[in-house]
PLY file of the C-alpha trace (Angstrom):
ply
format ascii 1.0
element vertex 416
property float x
property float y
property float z
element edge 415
property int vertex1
property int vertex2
end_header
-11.15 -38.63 4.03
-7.74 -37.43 3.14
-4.46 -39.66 4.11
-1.41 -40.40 3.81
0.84 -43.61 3.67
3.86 -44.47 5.65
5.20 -47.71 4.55
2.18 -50.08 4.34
0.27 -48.41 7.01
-2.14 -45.63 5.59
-3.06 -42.65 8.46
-6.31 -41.00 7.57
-5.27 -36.72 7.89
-7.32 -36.57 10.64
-6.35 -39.54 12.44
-5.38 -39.09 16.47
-1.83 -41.21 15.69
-1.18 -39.29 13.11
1.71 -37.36 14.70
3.56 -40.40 16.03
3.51 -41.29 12.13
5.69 -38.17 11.82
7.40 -38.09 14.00
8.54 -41.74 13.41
9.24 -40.69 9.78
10.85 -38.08 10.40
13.23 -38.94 12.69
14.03 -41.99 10.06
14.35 -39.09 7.18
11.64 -41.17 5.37
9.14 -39.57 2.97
5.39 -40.01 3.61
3.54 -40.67 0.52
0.28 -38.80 -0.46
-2.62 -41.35 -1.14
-4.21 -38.84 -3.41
-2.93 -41.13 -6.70
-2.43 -44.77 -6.34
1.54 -44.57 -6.54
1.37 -41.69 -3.74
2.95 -38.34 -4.34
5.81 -37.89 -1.80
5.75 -35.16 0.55
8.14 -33.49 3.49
7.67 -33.45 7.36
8.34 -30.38 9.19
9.42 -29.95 12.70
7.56 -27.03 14.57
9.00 -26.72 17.91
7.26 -30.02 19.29
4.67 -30.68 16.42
4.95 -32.07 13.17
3.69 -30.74 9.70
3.21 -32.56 6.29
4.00 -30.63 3.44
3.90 -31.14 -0.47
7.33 -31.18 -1.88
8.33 -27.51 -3.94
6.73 -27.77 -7.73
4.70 -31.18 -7.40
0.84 -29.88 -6.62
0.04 -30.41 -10.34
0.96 -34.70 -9.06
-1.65 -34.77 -6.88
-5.51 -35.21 -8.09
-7.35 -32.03 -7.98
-9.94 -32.63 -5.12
-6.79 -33.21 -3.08
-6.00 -30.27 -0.15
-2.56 -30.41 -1.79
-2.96 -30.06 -5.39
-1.84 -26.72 -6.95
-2.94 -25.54 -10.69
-0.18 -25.18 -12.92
2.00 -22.02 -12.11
1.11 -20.09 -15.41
-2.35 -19.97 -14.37
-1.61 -17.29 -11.49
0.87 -14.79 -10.50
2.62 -17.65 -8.43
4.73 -19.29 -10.94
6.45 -15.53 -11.45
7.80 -15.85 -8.04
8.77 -19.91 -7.24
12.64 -20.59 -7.29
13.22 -16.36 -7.13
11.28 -14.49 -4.41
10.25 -17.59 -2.92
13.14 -20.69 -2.53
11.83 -23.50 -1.17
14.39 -26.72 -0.92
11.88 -29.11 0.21
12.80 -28.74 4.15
12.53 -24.84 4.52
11.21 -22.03 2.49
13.09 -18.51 2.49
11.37 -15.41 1.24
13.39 -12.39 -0.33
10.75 -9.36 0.47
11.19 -6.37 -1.62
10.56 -3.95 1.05
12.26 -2.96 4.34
11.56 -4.09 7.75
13.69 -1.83 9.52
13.91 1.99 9.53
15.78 4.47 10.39
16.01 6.54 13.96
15.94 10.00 12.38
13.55 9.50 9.72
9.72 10.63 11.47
7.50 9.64 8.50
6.77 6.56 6.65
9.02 5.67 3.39
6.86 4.38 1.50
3.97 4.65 -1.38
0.96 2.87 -1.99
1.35 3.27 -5.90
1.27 0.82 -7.95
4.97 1.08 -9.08
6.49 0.21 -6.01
3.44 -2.22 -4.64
2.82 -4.41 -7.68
5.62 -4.98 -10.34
5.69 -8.51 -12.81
9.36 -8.40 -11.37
9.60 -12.41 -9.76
13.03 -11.46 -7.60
11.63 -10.49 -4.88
8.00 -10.53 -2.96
5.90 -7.15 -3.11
3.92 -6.18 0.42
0.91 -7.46 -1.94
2.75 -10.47 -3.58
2.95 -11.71 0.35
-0.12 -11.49 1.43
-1.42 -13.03 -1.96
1.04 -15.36 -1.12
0.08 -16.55 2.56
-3.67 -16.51 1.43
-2.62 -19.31 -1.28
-0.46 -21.00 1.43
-2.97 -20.80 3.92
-5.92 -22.50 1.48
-7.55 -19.66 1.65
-8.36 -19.03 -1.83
-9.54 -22.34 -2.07
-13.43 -23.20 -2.05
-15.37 -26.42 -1.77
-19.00 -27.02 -0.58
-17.79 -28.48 2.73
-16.46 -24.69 3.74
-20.11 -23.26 3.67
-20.40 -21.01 6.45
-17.31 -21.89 8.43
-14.83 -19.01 7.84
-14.59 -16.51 9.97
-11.75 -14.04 11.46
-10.43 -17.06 13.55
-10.26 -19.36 11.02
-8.73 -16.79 8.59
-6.18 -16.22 11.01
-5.17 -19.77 12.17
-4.69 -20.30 9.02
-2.51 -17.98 8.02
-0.62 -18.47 11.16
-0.28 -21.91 9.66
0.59 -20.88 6.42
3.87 -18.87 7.93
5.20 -21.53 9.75
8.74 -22.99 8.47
9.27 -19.67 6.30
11.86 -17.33 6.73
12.38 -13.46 5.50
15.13 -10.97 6.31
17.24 -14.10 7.73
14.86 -14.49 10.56
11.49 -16.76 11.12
8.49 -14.86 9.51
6.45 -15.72 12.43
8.56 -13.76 14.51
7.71 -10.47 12.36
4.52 -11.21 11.78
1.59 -9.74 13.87
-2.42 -10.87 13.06
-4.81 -10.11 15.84
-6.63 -12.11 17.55
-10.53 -12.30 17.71
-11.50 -9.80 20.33
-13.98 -10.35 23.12
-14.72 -8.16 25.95
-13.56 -10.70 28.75
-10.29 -10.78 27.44
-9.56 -7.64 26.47
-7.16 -7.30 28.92
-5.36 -10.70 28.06
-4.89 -9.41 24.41
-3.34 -6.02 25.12
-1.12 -8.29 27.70
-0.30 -10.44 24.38
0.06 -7.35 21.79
2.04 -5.87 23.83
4.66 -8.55 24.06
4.51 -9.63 20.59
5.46 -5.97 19.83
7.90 -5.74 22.43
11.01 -5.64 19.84
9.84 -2.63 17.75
10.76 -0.39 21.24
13.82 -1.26 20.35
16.50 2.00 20.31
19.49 2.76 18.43
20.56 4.03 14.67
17.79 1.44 13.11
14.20 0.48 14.63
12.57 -2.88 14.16
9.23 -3.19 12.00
6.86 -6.05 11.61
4.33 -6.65 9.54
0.72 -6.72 10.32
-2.12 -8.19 8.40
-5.77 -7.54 9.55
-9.32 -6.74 8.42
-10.02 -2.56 7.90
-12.49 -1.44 9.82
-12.33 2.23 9.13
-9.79 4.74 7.84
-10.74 7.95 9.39
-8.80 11.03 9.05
-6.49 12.62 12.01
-5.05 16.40 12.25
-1.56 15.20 10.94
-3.15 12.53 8.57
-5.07 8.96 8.83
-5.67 6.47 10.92
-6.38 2.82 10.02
-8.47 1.14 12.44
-8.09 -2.94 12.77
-11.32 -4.79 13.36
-10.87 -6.76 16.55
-7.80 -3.88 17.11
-10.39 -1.13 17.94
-7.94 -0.06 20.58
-4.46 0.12 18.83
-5.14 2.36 15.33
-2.41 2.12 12.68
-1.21 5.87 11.95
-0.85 6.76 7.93
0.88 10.33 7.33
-0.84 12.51 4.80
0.81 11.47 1.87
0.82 7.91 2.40
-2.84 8.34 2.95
-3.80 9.62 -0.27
-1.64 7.52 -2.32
-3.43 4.66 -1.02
-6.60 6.15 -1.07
-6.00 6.52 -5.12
-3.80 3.55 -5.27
-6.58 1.28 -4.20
-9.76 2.91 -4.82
-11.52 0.08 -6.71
-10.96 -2.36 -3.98
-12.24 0.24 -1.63
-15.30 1.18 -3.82
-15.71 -2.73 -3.91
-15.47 -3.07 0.03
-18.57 0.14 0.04
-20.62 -1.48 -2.45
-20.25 -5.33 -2.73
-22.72 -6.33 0.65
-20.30 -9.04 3.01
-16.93 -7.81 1.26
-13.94 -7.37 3.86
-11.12 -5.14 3.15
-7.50 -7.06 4.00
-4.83 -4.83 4.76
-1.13 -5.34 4.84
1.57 -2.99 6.46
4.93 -2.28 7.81
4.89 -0.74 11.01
6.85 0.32 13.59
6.57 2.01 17.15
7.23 5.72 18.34
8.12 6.29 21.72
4.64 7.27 22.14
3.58 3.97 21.81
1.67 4.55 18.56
2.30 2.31 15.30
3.33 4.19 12.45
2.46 2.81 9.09
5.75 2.79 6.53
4.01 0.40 3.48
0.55 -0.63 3.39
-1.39 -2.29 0.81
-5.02 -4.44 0.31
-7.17 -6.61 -1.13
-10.93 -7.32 -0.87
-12.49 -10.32 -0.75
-15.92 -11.76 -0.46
-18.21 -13.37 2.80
-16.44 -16.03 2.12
-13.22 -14.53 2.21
-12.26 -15.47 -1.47
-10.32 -12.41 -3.21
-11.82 -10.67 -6.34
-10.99 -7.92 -8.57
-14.41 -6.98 -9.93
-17.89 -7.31 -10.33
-17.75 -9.51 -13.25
-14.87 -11.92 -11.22
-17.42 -11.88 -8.10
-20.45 -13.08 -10.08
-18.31 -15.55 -11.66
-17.27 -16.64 -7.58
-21.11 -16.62 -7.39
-22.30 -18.60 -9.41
-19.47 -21.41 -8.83
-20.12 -21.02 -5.05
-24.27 -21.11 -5.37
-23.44 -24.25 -8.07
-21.52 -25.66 -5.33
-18.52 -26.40 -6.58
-14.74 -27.28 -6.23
-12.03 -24.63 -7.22
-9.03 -22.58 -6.25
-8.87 -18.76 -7.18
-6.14 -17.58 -8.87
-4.19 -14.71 -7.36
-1.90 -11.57 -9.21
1.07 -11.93 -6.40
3.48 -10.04 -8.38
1.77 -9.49 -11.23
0.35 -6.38 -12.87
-3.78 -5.80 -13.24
-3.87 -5.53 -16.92
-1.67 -8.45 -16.87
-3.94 -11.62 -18.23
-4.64 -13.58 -15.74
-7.21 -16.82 -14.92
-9.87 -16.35 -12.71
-10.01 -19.34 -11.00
-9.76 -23.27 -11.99
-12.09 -25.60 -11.59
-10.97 -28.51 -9.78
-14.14 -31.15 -9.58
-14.52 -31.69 -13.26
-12.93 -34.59 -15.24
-9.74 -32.31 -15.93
-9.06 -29.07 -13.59
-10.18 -26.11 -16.34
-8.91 -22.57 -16.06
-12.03 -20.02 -15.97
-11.49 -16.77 -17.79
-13.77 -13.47 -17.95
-13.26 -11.03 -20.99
-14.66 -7.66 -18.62
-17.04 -5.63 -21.44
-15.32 -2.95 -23.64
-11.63 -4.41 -23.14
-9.65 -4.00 -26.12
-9.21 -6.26 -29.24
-5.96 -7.15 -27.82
-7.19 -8.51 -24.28
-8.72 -11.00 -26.71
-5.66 -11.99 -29.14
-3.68 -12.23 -25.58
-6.19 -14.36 -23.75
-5.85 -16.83 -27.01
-2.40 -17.21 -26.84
-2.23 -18.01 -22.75
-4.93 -20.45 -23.21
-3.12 -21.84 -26.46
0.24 -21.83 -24.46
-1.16 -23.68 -21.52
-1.94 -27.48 -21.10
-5.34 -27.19 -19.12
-8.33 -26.72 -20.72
-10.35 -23.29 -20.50
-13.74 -22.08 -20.34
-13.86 -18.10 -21.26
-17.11 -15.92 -20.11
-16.86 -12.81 -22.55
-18.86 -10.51 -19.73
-20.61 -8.66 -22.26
-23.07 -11.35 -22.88
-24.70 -13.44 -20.37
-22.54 -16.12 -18.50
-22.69 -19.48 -20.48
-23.19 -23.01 -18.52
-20.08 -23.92 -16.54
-17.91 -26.72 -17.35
-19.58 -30.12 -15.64
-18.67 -31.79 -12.96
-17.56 -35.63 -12.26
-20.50 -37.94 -12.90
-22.73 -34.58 -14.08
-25.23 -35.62 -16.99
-24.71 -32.19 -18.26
-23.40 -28.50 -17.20
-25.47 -26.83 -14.61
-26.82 -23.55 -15.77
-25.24 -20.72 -14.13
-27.31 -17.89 -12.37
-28.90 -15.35 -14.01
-26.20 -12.50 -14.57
-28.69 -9.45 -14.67
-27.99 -6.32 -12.98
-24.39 -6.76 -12.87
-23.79 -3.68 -14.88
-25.41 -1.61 -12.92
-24.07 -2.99 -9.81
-20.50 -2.27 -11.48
-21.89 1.02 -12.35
-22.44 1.74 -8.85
-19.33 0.58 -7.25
-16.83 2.03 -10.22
0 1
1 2
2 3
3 4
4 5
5 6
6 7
7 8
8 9
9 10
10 11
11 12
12 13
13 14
14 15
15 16
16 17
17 18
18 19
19 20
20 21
21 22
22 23
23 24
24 25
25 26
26 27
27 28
28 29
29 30
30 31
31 32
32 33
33 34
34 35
35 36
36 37
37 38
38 39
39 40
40 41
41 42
42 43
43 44
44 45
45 46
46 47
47 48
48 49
49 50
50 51
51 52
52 53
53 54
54 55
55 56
56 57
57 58
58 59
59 60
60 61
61 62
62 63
63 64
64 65
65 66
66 67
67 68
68 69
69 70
70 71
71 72
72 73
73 74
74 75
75 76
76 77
77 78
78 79
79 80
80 81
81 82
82 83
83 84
84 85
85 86
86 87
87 88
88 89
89 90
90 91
91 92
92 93
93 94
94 95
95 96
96 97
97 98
98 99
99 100
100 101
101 102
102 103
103 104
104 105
105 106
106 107
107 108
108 109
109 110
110 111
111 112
112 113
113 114
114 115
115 116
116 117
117 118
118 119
119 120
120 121
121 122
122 123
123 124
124 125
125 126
126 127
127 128
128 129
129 130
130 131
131 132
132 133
133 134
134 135
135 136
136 137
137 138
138 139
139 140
140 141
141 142
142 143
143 144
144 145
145 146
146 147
147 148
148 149
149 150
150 151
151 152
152 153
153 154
154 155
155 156
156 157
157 158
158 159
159 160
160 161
161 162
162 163
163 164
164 165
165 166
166 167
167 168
168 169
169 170
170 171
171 172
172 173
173 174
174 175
175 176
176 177
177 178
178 179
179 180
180 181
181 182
182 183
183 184
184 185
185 186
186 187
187 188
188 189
189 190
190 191
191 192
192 193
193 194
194 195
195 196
196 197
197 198
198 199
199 200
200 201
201 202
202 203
203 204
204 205
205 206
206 207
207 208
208 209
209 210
210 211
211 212
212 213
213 214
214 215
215 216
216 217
217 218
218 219
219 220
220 221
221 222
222 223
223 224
224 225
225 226
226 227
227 228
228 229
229 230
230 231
231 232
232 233
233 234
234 235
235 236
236 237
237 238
238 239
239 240
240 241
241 242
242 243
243 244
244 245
245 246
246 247
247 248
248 249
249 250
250 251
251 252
252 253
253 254
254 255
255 256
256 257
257 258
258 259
259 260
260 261
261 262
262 263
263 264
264 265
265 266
266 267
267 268
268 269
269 270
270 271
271 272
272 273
273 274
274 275
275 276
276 277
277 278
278 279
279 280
280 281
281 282
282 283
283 284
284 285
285 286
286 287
287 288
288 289
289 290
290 291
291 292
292 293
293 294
294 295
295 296
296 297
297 298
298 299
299 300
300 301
301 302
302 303
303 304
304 305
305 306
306 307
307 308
308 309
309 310
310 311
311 312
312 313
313 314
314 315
315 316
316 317
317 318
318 319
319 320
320 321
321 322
322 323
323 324
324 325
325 326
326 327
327 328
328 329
329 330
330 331
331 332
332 333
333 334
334 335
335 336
336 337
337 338
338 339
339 340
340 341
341 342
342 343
343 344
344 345
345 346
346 347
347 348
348 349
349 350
350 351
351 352
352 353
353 354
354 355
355 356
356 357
357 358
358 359
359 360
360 361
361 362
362 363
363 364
364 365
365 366
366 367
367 368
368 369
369 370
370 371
371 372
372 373
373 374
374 375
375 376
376 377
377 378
378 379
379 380
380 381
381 382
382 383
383 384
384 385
385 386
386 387
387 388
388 389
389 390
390 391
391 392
392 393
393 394
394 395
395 396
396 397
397 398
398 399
399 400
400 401
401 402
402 403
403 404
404 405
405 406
406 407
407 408
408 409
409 410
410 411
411 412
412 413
413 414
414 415
């Protein structure tokens, strides 16, 4: 069991006391010590109305050892170290995000601002957070794109969105507490349907604001459908059957095109979930109008991917039941190079790489020269022959064979 030591006492992470520990510690401005390593890594407390949250300090999850929940691969291994110190500014007690889109709009303006292409939704551009460089970001903060055998069959909606409720706690954005601009819904259930309109409704209660600007939030949920309207599109929520998200024609087909290989992976990929993203705001009808919207799928297990050779690779470390953290673009462009995941059970944390079939001779040369450029070892699948044994694990006699990788271009066939 995880824990952490205050002084000479050590608290296990799940321990009943463990709040008078920090509260104790923090009111004394002492730092807790991870018990991870044997010197401890220090960490931060965090003061959430009347509860108390431990926190690794900004730039130290490379200290802590790898099965630890705090450990972080090294920042050139994901789109994450593009953004730390710029769109996200941590200073070890609060963490401010600068968000490259609005979250206000104007009175007189009657459709949405904004694009789904990829010029204005994903940009290597580290000054500021795009709609899809947040979410990627509260996934990572919310351990979501973490795996270990333990996690088997207990994610769900729920725990996705606890999580991430978690995750945007202590964070600011537009000078005002993300949390407050910030709507996820909750699990529905016929019995209390009533109590969550009651709750929507108040959380929402801002955006009816009047005057020369209106209020948006941001909303992140699961896609059940996109159906079209007379005037356009709606998006329809899962557990939101109730409240559809409006899309204007254009808006609609840019993200239609914008993001039609995670949609063709959401039809074809059997458990995927589509995650959506969006500003909204309210018309006096009561109706949320989407201004910026983007997604991301990911798999049963809620683990993003990009394509069928990254989601065989998630396969086969998941049915090998193993220990790793999946890297995610933030920021980053798609043809940027870019690990898959890293492996964190093995001696040493290795990077995994996939070379997809047909890329260009320069994918290759590039690939060399991030692996050569980075301090943790790599393992590279080239896709277009069968997966090779994955690295071993702690106290492994020798690799375990990975699964049999036939059919997958078909499969990619059918979903391209």
């Amino acid at each position: 069991m995880h824990a952490y030591r205050f002084g000479s006492a050590q608290v296990a992470a799940d321990a009943s006391d463990l709040q008078r520990h920090l509260a104790t510690a923090y009111k004394g401005k002492q730092r807790p010590l991870c018990a991870c390593q044997p010197d401890g890594v220090p960490m931060y407390i965090a003061k959430l109305e009347d509860h108390y949250v431990i926190k690794r300090m900004p730039d130290s999850g490379a200290k802590h050892a790898p099965e630890c929940p705090s450990y972080e691969p090294p920042a050139e291994l994901s789109g994450r170290g593009a953004v730390l110190g710029q769109a996200v500014q941590d200073d070890g007690e609060a963490t401010n995000l600068r968000l490259d889109f609005s979250l206000t709009k104007s009175s007189g303006k009657s459709a949405p601002e904004a694009t789904g292409r990829e010029s204005d939704s994903v940009r290597t551009d580290g000054a500021k957070l795009t709609l899809r460089g947040l979410l990627h970001y509260l996934w990572d903060e919310a351990g979501l794109n973490r795996w270990s055998p333990a996690m088997e069959n207990k994610r769900s909606w729920a725990l996705v969105r606890r999580e991430l409720l978690s995750a945007v706690l202590g964070k600011t954005a537009k000078k005002a507490p993300l949390g407050q601009q910030m709507f996820i819904p909750e699990t529905w259930s016929l019995d209390r349907d009533a109590d969550l309109t009651a709750r929507r409704i108040t959380a929402m209660a801002a955006l009816a604001k009047v005057g020369k600007t209106r209020p948006m939030m941001i909303a992140i949920g699961e896609v059940k459908e996109i159906t079209p309207t007379r005037a356009g599109a709606k998006l329809v929520a899962k557990h939101l059957a109730n409240f559809p998200f409006m899309l204007d024609g254009d808006l609609h087909r840019r993200f239609m095109k914008r993001f039609a290989n995670a949609i063709a992976l959401w039809d074809g990929v059997e458990g995927a979930h589509l995650i959506f993203i969006a500003t909204f705001g309210l018309e006096s009808t009561g109706l949320a109008t989407v201004s910026t919207l983007s997604a991301m799928v990911v798999t049963d297990r809620w683990i993003p991917f990009e394509d069928m050779y990254d989601k065989a690779l998630l396969d086969a470390l998941t049915s090998g039941r193993r220990r790793f953290v999946k890297s995610l673009r933030y920021n980053l462009a798609e043809n940027q190079t870019l690990a898959c995941a890293v492996l964190t059970d093995c001696d040493v944390p290795t990077a995994l790489y996939v070379l997809t079939p047909g890329a260009p001779a320069e994918s290759s040369e590039t690939l060399e020269a991030v692996i050569a450029e980075s301090a943790v070892p790599a393992w590279v699948w080239d896709a277009d022959d069968p997966m090779q044994p994955l690295p071993s694990p702690k106290g492994a006699i020798k690799a375990l064979p990975s699964p049999a990788t036939e059919g997958i271009a078909s499969d990619v066939g059918a979903t391209s």
